[in-house]
C-alpha positions in Angstrom: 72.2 -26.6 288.9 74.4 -29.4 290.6 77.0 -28.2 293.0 80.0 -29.5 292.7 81.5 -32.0 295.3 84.4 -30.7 297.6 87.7 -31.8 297.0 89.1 -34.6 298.8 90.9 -33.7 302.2 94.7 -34.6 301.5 95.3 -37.3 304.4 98.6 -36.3 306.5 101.2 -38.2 305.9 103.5 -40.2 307.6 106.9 -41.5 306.3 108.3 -44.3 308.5 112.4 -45.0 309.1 112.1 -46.3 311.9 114.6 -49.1 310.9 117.3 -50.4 311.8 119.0 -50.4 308.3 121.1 -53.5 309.0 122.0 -54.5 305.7 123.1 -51.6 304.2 125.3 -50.4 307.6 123.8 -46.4 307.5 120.4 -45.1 307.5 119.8 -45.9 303.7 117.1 -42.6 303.4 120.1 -40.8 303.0 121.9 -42.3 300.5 122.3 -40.5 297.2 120.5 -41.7 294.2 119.6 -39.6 290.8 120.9 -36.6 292.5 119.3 -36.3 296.1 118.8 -38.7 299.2 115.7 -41.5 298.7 114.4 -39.7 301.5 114.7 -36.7 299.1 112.7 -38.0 296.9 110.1 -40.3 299.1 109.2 -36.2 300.3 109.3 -34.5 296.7 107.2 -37.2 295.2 104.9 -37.4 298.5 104.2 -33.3 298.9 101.6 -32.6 296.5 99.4 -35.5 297.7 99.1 -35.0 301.5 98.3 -32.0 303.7 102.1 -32.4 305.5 104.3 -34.8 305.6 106.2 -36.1 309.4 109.2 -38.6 309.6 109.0 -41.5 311.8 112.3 -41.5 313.3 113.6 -41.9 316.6 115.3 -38.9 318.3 118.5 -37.8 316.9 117.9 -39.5 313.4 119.6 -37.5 310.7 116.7 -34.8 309.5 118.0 -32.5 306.6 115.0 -31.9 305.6 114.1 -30.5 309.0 111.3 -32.2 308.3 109.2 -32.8 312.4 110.3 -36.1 313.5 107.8 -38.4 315.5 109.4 -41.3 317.4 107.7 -44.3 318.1 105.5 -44.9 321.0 106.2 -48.6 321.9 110.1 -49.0 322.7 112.9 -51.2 320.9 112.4 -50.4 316.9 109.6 -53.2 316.5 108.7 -52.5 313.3 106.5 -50.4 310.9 103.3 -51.3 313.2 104.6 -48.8 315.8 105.5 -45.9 313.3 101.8 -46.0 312.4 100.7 -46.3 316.0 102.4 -43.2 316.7 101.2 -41.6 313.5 97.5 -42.0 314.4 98.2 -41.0 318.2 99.7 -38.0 316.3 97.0 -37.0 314.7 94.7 -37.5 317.9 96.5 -35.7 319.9 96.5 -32.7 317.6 93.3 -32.9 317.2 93.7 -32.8 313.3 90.6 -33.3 311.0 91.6 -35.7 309.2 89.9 -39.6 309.3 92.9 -41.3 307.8 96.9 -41.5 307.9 99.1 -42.1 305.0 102.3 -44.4 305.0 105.3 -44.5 302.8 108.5 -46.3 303.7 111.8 -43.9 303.8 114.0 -46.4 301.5 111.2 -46.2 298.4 112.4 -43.5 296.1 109.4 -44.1 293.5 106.7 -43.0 295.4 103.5 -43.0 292.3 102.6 -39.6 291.7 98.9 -41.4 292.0 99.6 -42.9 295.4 96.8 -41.2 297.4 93.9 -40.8 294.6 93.7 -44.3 293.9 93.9 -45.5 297.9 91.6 -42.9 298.5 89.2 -44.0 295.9 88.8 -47.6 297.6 88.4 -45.4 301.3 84.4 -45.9 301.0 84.4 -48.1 304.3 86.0 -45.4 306.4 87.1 -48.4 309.1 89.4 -49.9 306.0 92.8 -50.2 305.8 93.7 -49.7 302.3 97.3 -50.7 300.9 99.3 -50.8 297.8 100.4 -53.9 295.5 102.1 -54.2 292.5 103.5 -57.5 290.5 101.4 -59.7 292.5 102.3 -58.5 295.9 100.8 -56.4 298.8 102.8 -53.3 300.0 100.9 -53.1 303.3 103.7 -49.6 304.3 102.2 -47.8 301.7 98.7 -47.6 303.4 95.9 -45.3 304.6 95.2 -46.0 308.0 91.7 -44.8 309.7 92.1 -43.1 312.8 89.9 -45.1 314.3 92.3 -48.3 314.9 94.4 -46.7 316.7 93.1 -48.3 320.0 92.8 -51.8 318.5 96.4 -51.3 317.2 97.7 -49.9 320.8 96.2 -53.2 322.5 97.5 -55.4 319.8 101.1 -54.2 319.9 100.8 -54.6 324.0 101.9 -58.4 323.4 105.4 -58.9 322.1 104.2 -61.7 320.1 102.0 -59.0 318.0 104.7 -57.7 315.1 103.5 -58.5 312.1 101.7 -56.4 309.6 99.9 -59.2 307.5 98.5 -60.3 310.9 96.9 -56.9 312.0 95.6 -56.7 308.8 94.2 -59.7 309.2 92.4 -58.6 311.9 90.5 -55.7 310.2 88.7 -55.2 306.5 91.4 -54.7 304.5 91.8 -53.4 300.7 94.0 -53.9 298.4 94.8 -51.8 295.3 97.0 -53.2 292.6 99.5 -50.6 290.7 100.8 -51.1 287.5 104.1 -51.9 286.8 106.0 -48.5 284.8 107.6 -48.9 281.8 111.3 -47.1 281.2 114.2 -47.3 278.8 115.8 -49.9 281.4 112.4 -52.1 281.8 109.5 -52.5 284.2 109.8 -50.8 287.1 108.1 -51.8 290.4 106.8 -48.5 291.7 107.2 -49.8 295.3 110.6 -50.8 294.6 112.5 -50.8 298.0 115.7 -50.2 298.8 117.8 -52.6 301.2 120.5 -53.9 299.9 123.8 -52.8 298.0 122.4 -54.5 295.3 119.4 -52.9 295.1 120.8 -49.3 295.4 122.8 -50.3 291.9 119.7 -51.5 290.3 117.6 -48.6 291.7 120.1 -46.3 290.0 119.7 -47.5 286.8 116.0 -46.5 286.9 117.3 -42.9 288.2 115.9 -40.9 285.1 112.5 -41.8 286.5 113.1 -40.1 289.5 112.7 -36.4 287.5 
């Protein structure tokens, strides 16, 4: 008789506002769409797939949802590099079980239900980062992370020159998992649609209905 294998272990997870939200002139997680805040429904859509969920934030950063806010490590809002450096450091220094941390961005309200079973899938390398695309392009926020860069990442992010994602990335095996495109009454929908301007919070309204 075969035993059955062990469910997965849900990855914690990690959802990064550590912006500065220029373009929109508030913290745009906690503007209203389809009847709660994107950051609303970045958490609702997130739950069920991760064993918890912690904002990336820095200290006194809006937190209805009371949910535990973790503020970056390296100083000055440098980017979504540092959110996930302090994510990993997180988990280190809680000394969770868990190999791997998963990103989201706080200004994507259509999280895919499917998010961390199809990263997960692609995980067989446990020293890969594994990210989202969609429509041709990578998402490299919505990632799982192994623990294990957490070192590399802390020396990379020591030089000021060192922001960019796609650079890091570069750095290590990286794969990439394409996402289809979701079809609605309005059209395709990008399920990694972000967010960031006025123009995009009108647009991201009309797609509202698939935020049920």
């Amino acid at each position: 008789m075969t035993t059955p294998a062990a469910p997965p272990i849900r990855p914690p997870g990690l959802v990064l506002a550590g912006g500065k939200s220029s373009r929109m002139g508030t913290d745009k997680a906690l503007l209203t769409i389809g009847g709660d805040t994107i950051l609303g429904h970045v958490v609702r859509r997130l739950l069920p797939q991760v064993s918890e969920i912690t904002l990336n934030a820095p200290m006194g950063f809006p937190n209805p949802l009371d949910l535990r806010l973790l503020p970056d490590l390296v100083p000055g809002q440098i980017g979504p590099l540092a959110g996930v450096l302090a994510g990993l450091r997180d988990i280190q220094g809680r000394g969770l079980q868990a190999t791997h941390l998963l990103t989201v961005p706080s200004d994507s309200p259509f999280v895919p239900a499917d998010l961390v079973r199809r990263l997960g899938a692609e995980a067989d390398d446990p020293k890969a980062i594994v990210i989202a695309a969609s429509d041709g392009r990578d998402h490299p926020v919505f990632g799982l992370w192994p623990v294990s860069i957490a070192d590399d990442l802390e020396t990379w992010l020591s030089d000021p020159d060192n922001r960019r994602i796609k650079a890091f990335l570069d750095r290590h095996h990286t794969v990439t998992v394409e996402f289809p495109m979701v079809e609605t009454q309005q059209g395709l929908l990008d399920p990694f649609f972000n967010i960031n301007t006025p123009e995009d919070l009108q647009e991201a309204l009309g797609f509202a209905e698939e935020l049920s």
